[in-house]
C-alpha positions in Angstrom: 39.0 33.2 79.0 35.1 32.1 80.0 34.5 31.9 76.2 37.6 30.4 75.4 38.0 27.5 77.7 36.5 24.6 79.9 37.2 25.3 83.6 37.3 22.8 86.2 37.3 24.4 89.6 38.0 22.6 93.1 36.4 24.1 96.1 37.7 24.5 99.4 36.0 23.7 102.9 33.4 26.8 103.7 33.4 28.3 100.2 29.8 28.2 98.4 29.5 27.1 94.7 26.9 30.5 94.7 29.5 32.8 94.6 31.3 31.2 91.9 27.8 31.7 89.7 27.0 34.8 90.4 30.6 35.8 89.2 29.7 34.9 85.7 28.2 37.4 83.6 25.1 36.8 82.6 25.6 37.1 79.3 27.9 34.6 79.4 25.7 31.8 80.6 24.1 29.6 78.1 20.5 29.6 76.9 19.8 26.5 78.8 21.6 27.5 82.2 20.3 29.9 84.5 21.5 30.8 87.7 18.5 29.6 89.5 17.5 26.7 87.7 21.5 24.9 88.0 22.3 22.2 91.0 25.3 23.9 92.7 27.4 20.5 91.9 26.5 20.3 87.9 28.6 21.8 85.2 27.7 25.7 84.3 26.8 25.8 80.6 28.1 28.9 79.0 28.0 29.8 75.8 30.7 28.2 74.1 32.6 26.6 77.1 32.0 25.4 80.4 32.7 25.7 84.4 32.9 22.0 86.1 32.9 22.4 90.1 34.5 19.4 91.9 32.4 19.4 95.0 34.1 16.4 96.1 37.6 17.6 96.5 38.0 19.8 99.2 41.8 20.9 100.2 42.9 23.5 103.0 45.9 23.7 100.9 46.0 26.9 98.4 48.8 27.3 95.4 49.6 31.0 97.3 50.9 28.7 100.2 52.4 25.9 98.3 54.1 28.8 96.0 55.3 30.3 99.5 56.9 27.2 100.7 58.8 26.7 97.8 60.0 30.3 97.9 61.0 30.2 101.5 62.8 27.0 101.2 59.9 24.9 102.8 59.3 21.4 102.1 55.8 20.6 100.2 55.6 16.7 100.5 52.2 15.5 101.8 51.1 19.0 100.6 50.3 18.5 97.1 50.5 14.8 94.8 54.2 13.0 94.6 54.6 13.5 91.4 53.8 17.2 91.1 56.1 17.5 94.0 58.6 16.1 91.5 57.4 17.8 88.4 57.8 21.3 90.5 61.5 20.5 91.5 62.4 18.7 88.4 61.0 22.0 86.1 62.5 24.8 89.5 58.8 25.7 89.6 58.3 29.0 92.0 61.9 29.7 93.0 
């Protein structure tokens, strides 16, 4: 998938953009983007796509637990948007 698509990846609180590089193969990295050379906030050049951290949102709230909620019956308001709280009920997303 790295060579097939953009990524945009949100962090969460604690985790560190490091890990996410040195998960890339290095042959996947683009001639212009090493691991060392990169800001931990800038896009990852690869190849023929690219990685886009958002640094700036941070949630506690993971899609495993949002998923569970909706399973167990659970309400998800002030967990996720309003209107993906609607598009998830509307479509009978996770039961």
């Amino acid at each position: 998938l790295l060579g097939m698509c953009d990524f945009i990846v949100a962090n969460r609180p604690g985790f560190d953009l490091q890990r996410l590089y040195s998960a890339i193969p290095a042959e996947m990295l683009g001639s212009r983007q090493s691991r060392e050379s990169a800001p931990l906030s800038s896009t990852i050049q690869l190849k023929r796509t690219a990685i886009h951290p958002l640094t700036t949102v941070a949630s506690e709230v993971s899609a495993t637990d949002i998923r569970g909620r909706i399973r167990a019956g659970h309400s998800i308001a002030g967990l996720v948007p309003r209107r993906v709280k609607e598009y998830i009920e509307k479509q009978g997303l996770y039961r």
